[in-house]
PyMOL Python script that loads the backbone (N, CA, C, O; Angstrom):
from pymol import cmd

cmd.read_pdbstr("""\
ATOM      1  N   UNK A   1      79.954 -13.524 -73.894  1.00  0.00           N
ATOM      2  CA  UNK A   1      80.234 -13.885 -75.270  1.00  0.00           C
ATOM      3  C   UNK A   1      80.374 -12.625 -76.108  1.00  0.00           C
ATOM      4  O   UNK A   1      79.555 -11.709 -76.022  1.00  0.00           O
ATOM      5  N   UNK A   2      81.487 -12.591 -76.967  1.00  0.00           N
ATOM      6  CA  UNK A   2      81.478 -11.737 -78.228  1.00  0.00           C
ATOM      7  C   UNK A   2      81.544 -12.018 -79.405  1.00  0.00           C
ATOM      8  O   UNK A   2      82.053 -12.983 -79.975  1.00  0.00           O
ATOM      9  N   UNK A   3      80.763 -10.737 -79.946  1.00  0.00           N
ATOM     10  CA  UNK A   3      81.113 -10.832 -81.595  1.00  0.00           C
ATOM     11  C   UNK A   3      82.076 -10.774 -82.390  1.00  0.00           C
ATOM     12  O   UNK A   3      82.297 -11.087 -83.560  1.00  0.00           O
ATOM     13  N   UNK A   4      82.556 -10.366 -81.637  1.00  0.00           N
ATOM     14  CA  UNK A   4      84.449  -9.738 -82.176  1.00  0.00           C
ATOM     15  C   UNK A   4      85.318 -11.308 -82.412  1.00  0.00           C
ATOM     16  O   UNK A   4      85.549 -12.052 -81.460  1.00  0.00           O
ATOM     17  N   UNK A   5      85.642 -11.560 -83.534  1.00  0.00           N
ATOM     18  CA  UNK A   5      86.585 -12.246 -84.217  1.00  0.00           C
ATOM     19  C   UNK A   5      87.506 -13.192 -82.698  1.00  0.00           C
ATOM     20  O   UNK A   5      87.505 -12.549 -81.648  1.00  0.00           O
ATOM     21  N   UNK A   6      88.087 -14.351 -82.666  1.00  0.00           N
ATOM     22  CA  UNK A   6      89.196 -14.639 -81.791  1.00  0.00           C
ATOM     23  C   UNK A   6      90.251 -14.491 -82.283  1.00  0.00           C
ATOM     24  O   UNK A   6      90.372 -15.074 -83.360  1.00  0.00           O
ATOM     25  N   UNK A   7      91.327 -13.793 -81.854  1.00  0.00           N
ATOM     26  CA  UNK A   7      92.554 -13.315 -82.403  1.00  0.00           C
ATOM     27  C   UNK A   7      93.545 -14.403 -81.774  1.00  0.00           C
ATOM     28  O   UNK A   7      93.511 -14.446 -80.545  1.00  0.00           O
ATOM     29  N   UNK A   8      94.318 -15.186 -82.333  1.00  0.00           N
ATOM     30  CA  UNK A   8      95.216 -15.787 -81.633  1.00  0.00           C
ATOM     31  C   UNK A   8      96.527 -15.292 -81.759  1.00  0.00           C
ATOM     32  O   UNK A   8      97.031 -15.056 -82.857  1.00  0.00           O
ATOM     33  N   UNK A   9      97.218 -15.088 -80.466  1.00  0.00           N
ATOM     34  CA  UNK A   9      99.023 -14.423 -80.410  1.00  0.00           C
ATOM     35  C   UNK A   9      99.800 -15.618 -79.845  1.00  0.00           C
ATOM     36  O   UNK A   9      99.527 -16.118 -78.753  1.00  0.00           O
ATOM     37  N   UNK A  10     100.826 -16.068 -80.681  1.00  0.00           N
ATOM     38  CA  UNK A  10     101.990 -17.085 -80.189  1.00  0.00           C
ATOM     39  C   UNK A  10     102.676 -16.438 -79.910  1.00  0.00           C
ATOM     40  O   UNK A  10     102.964 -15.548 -80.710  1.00  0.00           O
ATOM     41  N   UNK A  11     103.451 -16.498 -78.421  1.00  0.00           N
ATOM     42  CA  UNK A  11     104.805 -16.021 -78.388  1.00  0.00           C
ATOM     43  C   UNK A  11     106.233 -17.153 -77.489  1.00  0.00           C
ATOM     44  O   UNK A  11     106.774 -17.271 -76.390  1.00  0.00           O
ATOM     45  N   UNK A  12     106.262 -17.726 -78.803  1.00  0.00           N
ATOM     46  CA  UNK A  12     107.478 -18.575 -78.001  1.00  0.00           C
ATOM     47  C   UNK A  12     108.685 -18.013 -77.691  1.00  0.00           C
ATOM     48  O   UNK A  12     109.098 -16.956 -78.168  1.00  0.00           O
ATOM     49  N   UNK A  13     109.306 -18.758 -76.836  1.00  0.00           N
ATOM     50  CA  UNK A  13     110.614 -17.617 -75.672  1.00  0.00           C
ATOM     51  C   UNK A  13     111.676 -18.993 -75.110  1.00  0.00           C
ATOM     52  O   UNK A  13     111.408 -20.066 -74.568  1.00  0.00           O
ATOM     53  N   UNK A  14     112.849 -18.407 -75.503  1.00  0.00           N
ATOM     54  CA  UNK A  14     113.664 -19.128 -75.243  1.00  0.00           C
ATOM     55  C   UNK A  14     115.031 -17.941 -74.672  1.00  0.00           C
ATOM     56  O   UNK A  14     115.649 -17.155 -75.391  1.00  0.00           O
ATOM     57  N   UNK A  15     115.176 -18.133 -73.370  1.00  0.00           N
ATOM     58  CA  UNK A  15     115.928 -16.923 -72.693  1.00  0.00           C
ATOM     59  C   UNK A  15     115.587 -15.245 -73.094  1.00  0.00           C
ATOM     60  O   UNK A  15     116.059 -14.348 -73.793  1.00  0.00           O
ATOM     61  N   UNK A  16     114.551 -15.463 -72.244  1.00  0.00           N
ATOM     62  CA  UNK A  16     113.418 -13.725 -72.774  1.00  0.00           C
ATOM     63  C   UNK A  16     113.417 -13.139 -71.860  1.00  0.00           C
ATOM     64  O   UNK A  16     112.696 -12.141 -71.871  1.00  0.00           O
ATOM     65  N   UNK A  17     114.136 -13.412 -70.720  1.00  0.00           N
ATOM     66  CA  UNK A  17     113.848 -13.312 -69.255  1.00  0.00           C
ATOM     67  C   UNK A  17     113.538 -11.649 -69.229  1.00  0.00           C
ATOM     68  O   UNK A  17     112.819 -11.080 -68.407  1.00  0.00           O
ATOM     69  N   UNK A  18     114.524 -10.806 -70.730  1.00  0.00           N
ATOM     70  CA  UNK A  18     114.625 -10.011 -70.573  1.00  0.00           C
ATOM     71  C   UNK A  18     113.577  -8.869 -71.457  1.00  0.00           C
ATOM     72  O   UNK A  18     113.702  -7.687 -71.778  1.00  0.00           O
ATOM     73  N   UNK A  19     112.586  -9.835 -71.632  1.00  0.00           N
ATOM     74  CA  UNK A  19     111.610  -9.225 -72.628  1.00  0.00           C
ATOM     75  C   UNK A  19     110.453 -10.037 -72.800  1.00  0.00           C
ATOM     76  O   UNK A  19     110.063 -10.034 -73.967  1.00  0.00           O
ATOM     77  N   UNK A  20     109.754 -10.756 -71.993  1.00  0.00           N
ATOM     78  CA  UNK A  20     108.702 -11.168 -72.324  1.00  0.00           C
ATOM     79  C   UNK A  20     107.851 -10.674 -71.182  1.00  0.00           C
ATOM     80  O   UNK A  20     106.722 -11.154 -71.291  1.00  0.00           O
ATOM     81  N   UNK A  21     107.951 -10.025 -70.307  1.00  0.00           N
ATOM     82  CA  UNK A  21     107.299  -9.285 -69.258  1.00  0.00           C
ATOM     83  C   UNK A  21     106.523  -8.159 -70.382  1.00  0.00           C
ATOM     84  O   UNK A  21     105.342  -7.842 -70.530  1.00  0.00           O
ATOM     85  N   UNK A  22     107.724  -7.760 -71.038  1.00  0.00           N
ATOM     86  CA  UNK A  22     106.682  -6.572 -71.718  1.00  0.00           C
ATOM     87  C   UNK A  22     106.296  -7.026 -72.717  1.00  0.00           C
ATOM     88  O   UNK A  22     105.376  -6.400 -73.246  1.00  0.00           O
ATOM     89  N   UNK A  23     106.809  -8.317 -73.443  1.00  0.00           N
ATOM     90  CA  UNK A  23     105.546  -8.335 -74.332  1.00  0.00           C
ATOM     91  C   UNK A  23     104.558  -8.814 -74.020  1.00  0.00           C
ATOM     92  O   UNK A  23     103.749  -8.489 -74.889  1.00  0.00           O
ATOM     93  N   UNK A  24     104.153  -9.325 -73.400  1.00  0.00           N
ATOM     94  CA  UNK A  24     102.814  -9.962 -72.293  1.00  0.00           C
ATOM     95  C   UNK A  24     102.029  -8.728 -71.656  1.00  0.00           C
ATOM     96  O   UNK A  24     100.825  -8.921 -71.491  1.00  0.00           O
ATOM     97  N   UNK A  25     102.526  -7.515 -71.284  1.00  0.00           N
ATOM     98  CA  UNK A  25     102.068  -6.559 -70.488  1.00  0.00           C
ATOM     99  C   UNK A  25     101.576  -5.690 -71.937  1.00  0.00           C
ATOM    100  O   UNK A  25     100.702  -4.839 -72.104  1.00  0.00           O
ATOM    101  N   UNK A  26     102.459  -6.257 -72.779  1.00  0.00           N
ATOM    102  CA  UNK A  26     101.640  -4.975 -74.141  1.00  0.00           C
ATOM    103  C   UNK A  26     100.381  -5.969 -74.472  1.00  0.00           C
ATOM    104  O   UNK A  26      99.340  -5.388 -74.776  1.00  0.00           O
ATOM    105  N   UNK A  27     100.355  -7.256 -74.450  1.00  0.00           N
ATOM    106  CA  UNK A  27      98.819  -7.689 -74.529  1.00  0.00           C
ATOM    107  C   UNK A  27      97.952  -7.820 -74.092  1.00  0.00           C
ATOM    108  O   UNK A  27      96.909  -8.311 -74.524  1.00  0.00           O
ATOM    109  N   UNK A  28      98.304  -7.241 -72.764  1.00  0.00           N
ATOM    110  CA  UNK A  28      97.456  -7.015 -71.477  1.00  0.00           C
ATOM    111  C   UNK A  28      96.795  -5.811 -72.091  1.00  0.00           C
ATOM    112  O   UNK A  28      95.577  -5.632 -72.066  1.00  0.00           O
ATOM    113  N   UNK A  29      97.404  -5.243 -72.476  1.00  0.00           N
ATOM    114  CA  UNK A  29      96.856  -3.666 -72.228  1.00  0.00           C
ATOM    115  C   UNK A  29      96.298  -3.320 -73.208  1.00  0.00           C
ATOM    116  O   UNK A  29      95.951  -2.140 -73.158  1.00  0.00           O
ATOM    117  N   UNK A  30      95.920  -4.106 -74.575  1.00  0.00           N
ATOM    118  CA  UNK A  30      95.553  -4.143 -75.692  1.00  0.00           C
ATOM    119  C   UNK A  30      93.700  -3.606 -75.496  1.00  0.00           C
ATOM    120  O   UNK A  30      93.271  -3.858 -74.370  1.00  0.00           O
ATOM    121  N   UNK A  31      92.943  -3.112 -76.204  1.00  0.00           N
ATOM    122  CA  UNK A  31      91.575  -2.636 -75.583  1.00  0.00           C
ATOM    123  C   UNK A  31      91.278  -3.769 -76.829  1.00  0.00           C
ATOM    124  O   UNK A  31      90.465  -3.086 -77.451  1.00  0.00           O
ATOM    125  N   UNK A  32      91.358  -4.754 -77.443  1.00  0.00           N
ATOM    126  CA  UNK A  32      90.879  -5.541 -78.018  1.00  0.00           C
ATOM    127  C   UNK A  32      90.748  -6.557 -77.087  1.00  0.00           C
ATOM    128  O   UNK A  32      91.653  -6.902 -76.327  1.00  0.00           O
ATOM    129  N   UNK A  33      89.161  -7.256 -77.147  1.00  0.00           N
ATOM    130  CA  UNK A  33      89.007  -8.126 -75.990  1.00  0.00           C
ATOM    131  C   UNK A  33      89.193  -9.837 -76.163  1.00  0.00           C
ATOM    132  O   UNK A  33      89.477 -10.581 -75.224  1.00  0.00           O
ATOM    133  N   UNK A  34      88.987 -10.232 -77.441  1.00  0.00           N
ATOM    134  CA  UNK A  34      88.613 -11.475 -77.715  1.00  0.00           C
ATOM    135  C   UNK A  34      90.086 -12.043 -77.979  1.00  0.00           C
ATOM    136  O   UNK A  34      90.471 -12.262 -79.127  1.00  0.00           O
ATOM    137  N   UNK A  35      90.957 -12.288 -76.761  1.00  0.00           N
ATOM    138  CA  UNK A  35      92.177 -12.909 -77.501  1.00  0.00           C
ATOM    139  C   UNK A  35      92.984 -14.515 -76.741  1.00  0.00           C
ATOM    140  O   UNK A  35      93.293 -14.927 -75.623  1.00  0.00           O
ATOM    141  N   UNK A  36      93.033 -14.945 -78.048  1.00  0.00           N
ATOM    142  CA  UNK A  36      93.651 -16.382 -77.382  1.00  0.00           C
ATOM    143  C   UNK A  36      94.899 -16.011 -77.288  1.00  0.00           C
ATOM    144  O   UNK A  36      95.306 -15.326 -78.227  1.00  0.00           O
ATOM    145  N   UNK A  37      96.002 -16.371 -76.025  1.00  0.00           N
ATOM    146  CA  UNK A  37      97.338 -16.221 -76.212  1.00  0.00           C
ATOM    147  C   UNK A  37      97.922 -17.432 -75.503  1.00  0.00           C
ATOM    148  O   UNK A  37      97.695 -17.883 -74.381  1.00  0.00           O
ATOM    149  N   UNK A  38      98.863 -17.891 -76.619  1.00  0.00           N
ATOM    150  CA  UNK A  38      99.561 -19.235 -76.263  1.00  0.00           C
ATOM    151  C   UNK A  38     101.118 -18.472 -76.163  1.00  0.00           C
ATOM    152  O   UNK A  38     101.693 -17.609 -76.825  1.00  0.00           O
ATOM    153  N   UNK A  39     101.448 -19.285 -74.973  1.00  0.00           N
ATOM    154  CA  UNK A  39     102.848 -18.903 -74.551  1.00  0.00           C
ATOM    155  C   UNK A  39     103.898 -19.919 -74.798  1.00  0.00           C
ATOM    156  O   UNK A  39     103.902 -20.212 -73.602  1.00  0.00           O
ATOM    157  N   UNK A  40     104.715 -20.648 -75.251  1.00  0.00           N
ATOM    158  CA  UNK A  40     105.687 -21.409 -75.199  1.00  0.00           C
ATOM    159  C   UNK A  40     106.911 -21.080 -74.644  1.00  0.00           C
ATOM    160  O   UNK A  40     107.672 -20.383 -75.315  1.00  0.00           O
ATOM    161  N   UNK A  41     107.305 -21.524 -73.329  1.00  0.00           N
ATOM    162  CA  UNK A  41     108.728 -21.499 -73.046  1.00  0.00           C
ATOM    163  C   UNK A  41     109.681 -22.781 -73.933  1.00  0.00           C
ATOM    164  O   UNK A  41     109.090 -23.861 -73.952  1.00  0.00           O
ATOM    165  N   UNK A  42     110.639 -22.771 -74.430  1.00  0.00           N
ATOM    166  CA  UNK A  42     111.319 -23.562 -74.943  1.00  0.00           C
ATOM    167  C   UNK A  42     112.632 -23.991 -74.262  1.00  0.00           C
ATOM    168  O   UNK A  42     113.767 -23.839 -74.714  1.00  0.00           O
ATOM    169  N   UNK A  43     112.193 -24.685 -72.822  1.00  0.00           N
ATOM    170  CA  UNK A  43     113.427 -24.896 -71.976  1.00  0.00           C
ATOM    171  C   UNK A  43     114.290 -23.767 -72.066  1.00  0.00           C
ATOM    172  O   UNK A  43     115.334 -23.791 -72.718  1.00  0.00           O
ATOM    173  N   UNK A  44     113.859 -22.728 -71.395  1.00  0.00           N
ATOM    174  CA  UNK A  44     115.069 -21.558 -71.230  1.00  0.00           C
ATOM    175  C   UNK A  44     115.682 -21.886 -69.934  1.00  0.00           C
ATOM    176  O   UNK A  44     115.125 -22.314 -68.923  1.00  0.00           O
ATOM    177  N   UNK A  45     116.931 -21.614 -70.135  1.00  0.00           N
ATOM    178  CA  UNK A  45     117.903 -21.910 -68.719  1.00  0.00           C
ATOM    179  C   UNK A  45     118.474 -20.227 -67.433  1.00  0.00           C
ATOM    180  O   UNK A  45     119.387 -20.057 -66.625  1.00  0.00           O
ATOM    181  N   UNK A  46     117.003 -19.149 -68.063  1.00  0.00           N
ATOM    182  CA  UNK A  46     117.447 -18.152 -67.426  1.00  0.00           C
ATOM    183  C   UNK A  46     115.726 -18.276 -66.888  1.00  0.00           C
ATOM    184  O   UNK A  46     114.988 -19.197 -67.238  1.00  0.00           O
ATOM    185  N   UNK A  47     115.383 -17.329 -66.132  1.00  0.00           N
ATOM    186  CA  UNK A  47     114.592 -16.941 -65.383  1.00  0.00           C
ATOM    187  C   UNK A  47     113.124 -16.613 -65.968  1.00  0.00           C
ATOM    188  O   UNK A  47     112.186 -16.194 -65.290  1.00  0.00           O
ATOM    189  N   UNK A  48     113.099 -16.879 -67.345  1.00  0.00           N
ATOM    190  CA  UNK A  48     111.825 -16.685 -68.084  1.00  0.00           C
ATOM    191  C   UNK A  48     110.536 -17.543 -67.839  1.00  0.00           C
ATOM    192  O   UNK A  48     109.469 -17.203 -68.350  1.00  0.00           O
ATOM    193  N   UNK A  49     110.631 -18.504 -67.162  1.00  0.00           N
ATOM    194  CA  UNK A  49     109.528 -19.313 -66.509  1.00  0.00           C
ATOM    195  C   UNK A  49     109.105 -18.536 -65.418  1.00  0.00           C
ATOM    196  O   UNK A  49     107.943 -18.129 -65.425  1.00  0.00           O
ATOM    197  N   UNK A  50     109.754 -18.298 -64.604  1.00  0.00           N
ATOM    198  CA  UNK A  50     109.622 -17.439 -63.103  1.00  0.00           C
ATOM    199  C   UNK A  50     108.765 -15.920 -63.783  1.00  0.00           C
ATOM    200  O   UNK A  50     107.676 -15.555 -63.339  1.00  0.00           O
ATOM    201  N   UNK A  51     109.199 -15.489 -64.441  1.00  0.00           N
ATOM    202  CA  UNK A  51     108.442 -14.352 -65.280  1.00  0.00           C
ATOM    203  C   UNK A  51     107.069 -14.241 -65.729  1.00  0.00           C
ATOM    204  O   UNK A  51     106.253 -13.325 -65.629  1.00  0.00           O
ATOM    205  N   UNK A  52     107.005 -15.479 -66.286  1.00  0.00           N
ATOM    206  CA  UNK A  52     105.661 -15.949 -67.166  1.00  0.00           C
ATOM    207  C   UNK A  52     104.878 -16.335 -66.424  1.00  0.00           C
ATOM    208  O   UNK A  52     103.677 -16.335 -66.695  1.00  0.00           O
ATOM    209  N   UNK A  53     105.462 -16.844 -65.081  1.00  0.00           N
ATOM    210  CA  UNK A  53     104.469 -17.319 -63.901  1.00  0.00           C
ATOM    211  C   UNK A  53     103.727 -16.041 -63.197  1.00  0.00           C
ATOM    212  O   UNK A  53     102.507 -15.942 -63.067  1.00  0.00           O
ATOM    213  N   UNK A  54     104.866 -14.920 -62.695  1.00  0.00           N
ATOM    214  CA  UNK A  54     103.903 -13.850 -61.916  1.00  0.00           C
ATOM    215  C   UNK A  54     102.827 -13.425 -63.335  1.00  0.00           C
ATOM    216  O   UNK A  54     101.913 -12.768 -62.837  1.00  0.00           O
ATOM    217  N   UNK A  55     102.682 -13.498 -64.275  1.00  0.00           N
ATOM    218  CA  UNK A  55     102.018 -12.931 -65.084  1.00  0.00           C
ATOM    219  C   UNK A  55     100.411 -13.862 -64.904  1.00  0.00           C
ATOM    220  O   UNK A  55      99.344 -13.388 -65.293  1.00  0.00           O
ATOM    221  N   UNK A  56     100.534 -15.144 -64.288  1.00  0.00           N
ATOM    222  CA  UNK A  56      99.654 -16.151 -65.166  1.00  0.00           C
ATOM    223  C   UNK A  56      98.576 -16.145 -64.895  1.00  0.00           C
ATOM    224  O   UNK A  56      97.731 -16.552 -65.693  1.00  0.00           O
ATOM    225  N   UNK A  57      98.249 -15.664 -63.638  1.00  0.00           N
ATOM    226  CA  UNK A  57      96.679 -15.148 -63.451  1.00  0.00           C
ATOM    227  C   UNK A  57      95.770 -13.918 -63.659  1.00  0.00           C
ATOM    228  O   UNK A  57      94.589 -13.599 -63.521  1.00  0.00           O
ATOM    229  N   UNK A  58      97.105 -13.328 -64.118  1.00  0.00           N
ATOM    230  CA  UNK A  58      96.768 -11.979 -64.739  1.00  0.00           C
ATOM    231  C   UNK A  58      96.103 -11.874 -66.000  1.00  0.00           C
ATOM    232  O   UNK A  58      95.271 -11.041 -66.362  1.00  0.00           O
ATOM    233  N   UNK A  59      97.037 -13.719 -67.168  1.00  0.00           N
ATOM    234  CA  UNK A  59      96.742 -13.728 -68.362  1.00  0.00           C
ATOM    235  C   UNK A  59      94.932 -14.548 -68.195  1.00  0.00           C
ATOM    236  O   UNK A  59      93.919 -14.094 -68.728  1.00  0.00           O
ATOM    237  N   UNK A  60      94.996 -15.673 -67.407  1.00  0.00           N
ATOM    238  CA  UNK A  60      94.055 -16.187 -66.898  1.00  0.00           C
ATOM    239  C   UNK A  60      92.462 -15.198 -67.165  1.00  0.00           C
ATOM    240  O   UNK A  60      91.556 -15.436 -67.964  1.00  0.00           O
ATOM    241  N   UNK A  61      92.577 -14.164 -66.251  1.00  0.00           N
ATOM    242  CA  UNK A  61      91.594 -13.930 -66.391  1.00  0.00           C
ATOM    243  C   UNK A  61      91.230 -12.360 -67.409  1.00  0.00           C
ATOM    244  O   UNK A  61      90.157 -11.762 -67.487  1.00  0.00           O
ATOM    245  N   UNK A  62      92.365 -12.078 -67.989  1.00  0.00           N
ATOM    246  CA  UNK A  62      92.452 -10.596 -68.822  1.00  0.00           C
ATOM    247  C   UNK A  62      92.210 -11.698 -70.733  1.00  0.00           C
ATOM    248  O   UNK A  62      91.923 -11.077 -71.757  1.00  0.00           O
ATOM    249  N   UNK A  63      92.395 -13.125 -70.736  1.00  0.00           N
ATOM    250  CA  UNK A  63      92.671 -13.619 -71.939  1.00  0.00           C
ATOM    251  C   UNK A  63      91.130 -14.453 -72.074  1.00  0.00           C
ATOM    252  O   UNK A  63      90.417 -14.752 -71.116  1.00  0.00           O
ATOM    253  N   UNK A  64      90.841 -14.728 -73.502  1.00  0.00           N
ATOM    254  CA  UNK A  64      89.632 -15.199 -73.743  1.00  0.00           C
ATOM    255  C   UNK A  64      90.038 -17.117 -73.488  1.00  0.00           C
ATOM    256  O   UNK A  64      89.244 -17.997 -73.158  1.00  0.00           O
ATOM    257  N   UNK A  65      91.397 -17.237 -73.762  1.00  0.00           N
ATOM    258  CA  UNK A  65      91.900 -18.616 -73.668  1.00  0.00           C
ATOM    259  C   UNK A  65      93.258 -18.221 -73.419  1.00  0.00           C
ATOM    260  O   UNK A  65      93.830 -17.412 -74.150  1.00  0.00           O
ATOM    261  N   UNK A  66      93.815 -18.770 -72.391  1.00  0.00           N
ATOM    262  CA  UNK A  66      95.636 -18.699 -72.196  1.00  0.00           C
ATOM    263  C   UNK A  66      95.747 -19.838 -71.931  1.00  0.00           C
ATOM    264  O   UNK A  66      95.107 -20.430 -71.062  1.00  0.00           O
ATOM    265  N   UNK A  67      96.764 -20.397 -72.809  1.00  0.00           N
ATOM    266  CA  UNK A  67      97.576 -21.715 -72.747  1.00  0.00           C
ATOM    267  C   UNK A  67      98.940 -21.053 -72.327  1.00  0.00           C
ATOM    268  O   UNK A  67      99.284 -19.946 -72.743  1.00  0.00           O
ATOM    269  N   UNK A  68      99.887 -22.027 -71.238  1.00  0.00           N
ATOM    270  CA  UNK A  68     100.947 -21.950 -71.248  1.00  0.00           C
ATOM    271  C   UNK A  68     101.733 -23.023 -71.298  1.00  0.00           C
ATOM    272  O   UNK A  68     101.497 -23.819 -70.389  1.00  0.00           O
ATOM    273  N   UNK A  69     102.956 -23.470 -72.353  1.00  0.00           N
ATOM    274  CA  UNK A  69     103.477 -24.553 -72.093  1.00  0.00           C
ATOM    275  C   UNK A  69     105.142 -24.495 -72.342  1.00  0.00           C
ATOM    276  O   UNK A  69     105.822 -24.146 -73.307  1.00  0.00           O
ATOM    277  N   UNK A  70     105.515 -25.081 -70.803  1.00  0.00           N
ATOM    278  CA  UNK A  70     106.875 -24.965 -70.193  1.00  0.00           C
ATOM    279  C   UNK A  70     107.454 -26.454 -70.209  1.00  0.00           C
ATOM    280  O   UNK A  70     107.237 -27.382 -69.430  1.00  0.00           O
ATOM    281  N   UNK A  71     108.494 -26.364 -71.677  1.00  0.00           N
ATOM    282  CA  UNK A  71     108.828 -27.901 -71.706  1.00  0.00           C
ATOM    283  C   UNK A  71     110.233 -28.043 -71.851  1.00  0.00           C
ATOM    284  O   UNK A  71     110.782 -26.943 -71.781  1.00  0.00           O
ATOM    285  N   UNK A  72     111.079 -29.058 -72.041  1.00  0.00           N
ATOM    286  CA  UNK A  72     112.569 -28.939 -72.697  1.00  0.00           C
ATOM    287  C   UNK A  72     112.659 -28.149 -73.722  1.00  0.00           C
ATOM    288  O   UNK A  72     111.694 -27.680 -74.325  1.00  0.00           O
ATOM    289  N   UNK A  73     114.148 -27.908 -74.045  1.00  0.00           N
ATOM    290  CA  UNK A  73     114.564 -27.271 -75.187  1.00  0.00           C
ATOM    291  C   UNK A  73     114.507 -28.575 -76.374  1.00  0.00           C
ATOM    292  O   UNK A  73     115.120 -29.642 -76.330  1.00  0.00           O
ATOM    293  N   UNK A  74     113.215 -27.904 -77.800  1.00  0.00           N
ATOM    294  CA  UNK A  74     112.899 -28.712 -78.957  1.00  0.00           C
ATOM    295  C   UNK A  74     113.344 -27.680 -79.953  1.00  0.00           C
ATOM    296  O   UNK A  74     113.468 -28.178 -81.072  1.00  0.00           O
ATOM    297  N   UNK A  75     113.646 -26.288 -79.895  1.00  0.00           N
ATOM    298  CA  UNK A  75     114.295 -26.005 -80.617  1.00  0.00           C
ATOM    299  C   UNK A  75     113.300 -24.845 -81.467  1.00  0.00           C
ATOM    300  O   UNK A  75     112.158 -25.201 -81.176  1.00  0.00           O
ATOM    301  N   UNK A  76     113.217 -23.869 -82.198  1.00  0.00           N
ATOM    302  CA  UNK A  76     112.628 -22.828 -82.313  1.00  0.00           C
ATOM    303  C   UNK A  76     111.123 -23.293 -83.657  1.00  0.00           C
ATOM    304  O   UNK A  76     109.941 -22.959 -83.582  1.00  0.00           O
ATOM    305  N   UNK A  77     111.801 -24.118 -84.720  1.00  0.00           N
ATOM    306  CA  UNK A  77     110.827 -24.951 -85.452  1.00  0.00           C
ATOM    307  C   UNK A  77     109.777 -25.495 -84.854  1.00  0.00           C
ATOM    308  O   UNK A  77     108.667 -24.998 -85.044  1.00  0.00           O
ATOM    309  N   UNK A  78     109.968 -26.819 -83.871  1.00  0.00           N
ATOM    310  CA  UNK A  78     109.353 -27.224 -83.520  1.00  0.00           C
ATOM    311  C   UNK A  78     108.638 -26.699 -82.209  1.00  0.00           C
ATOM    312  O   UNK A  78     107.691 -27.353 -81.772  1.00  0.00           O
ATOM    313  N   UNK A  79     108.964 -25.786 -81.697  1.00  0.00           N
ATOM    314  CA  UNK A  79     108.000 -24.605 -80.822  1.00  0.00           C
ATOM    315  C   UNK A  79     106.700 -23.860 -81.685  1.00  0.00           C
ATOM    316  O   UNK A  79     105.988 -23.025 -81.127  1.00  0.00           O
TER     317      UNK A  79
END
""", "prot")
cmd.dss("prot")
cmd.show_as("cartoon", "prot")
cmd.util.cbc("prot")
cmd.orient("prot")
């Protein structure tokens, strides 16, 4: 348990295939410990699920809470 605040980071992604590796790897590497990170894929039709997956046990156990949720395309609002 910590004292340190829970920080929550959204990062929804809709064809990121080509950039959400590193933004995930820059929150990896963050020396702040207490962080919730919710991921939203928004039905991308390129390879950004496959991405978010090698990451997910990495986020699992480096995150204070990781949600990931991989659904149809609803559109950037409602993400």
């Amino acid at each position: 348990m910590t004292n340190e605040p829970l920080v929550t980071i959204l990062i929804p992604a809709y064809n990121h295939a080509n950039f959400i590796k590193e933004a995930i790897d820059s929150l990896i590497q963050q020396e702040y410990k207490n962080i919730e990170l919710i991921v939203t894929n928004d039905g991308s039709t390129d390879n950004t699920d496959e991405i978010i997956m090698q990451s997910y046990d990495i986020c699992n156990a480096r995150f204070t809470k990781f949600h990931y949720i991989n659904r149809e395309n609803k559109g950037l609002i409602k993400t």
